[in-house]
N, C-alpha and C positions, 0 to 999 in steps of 0.2 A: 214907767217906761222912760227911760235915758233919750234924752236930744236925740242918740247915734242911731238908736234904733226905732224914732220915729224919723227920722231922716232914709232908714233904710226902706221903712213902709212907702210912705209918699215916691220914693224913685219906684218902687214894685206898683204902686196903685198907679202911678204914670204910666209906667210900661204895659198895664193889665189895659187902660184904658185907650191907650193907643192902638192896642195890637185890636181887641173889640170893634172900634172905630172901623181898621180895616179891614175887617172881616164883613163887617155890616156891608161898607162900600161891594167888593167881593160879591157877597150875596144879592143885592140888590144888583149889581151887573150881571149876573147870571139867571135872574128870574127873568132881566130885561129881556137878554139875548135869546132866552127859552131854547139854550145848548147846555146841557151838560146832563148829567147822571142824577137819579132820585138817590140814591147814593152817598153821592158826592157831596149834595146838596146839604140830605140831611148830615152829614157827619160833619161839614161845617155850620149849621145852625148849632148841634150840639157842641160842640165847641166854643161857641158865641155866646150859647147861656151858663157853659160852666163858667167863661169869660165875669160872664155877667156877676155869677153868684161867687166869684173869687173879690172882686171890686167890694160886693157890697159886706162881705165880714173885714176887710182890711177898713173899710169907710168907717162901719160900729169902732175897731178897736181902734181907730185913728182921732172917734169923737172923743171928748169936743176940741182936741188939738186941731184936728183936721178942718181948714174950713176951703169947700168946694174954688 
């Protein structure tokens, strides 16, 4: 894999792990508030763990470049 396109991984696994982060936040304020849609809810948990399972094949192809 070239520098550019392990540079490009790392900016995408940042981005995967930010946006997750906010989601978590998100979810967890919504269980708190106990307002919203069963819905709603779960289409953002599912969304949280494709999150999750996108992070964790960029981290394998990233090892052992990649250190957390």
């Amino acid at each position: 894999m070239t520098e550019a396109e392990v540079e490009t991984l790392k900016e995408r696994l940042s981005t995967l792990r930010t946006e997750h982060h906010d989601l978590d936040a998100v979810i967890s304020r919504m269980e708190e508030s106990r307002i919203f849609e069963d819905e709603q809810l779960h289409r953002l948990k599912k969304r949280k763990l494709l999150l999750k399972d996108q992070i964790a094949v960029l981290e394998r192809r990233l090892a052992p470049e990649y250190q957390h």
